[in-house]
C-alpha positions as CSV (number, residue, x, y, z in Angstrom):
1,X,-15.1,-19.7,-16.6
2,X,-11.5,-19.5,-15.2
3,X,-10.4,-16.7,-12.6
4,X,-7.5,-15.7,-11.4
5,X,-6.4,-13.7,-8.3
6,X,-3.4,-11.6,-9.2
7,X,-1.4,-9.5,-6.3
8,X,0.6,-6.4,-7.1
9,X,2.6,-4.7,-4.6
10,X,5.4,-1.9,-4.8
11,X,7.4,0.0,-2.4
12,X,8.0,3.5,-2.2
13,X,10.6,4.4,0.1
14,X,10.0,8.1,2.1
15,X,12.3,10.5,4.2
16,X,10.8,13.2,6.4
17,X,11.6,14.8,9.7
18,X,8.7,13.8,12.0
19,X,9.7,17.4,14.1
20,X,10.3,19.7,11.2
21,X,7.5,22.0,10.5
22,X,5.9,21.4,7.3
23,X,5.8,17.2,8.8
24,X,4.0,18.4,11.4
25,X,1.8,21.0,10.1
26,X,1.0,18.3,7.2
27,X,0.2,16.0,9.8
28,X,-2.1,18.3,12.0
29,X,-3.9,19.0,8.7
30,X,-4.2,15.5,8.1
31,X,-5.4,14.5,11.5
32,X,-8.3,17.6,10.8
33,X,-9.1,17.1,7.7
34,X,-8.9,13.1,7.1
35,X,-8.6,11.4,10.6
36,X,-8.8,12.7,13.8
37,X,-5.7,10.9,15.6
38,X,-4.6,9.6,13.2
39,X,-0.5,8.0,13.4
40,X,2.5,9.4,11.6
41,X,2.6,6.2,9.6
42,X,-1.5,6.4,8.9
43,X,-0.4,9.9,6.7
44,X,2.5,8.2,5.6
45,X,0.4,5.1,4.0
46,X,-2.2,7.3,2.7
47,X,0.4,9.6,0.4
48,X,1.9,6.1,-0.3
49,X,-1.6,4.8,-2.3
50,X,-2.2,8.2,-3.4
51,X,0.9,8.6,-5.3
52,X,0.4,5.2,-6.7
53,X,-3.0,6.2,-7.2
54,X,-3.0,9.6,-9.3
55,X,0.8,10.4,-8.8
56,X,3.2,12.8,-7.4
57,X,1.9,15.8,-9.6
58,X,-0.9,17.0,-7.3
59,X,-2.1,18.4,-3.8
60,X,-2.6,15.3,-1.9
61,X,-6.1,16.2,0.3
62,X,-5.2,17.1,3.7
63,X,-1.4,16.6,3.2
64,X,0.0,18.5,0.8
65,X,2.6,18.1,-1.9
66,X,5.9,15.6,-1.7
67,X,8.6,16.4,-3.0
68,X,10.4,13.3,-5.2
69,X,14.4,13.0,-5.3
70,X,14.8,16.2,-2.8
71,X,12.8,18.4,-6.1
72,X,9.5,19.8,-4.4
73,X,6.1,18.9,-6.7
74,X,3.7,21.9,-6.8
75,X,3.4,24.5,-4.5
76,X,6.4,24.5,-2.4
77,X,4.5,27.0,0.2
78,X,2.6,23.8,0.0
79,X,4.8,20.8,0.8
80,X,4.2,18.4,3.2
81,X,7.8,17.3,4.6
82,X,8.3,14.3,2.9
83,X,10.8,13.4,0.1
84,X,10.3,10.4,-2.0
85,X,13.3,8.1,-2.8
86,X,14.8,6.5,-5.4
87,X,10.7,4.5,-5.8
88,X,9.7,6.5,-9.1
89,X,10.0,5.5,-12.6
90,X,10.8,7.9,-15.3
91,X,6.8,8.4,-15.5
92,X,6.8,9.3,-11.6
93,X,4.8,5.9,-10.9
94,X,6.3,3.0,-9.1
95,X,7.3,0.0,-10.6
96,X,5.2,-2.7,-9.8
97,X,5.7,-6.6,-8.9
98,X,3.0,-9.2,-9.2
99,X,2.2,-12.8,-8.4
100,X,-0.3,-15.3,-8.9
101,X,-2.5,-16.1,-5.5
């Protein structure tokens, strides 16, 4: 029997205002909801594998929505300060690269 290990990676490139508002109030919620003192960039890499995950479409838990190419996803009332860039195919999934380990 053969195996293979097979890494895939993709990068999804964010802007946000760490002292606008809906950052902050996103990242409060975060830090209540999902990990108590938790870093900017610990909220940052958890909407990173959720959008890779189950997409930009829905609430992500604790966060809120993003917003993809400056268009808000969802609830605007709703979104979480962060816009992401230029990462998204035309499906709204990131285009992935892979190697053999």
């Amino acid at each position: 029997m053969k195996q293979i290990d097979v890494e895939v990676s993709a990068t999804i490139s964010m802007k946000y205002d760490p002292e606008s508002k809906e950052f902050k109030a996103a990242l409060e919620s975060y830090r209540d909801a999902i990990e108590d003192g938790a870093s900017e960039e610990d909220m940052l890499r958890q909407i990173a594998w959720y959008i890779t995950a189950f997409g930009t479409e829905n609430m992500i838990e604790g966060i809120g929505y993003v917003s993809v190419d400056g268009e808000k996803k969802g609830d605007p009332e709703n979104w979480c300060g962060v816009d992401i860039e230029n990462s998204l195919n035309i499906n709204d999934t990131p285009d992935f690269s892979t190697a053999i380990i």
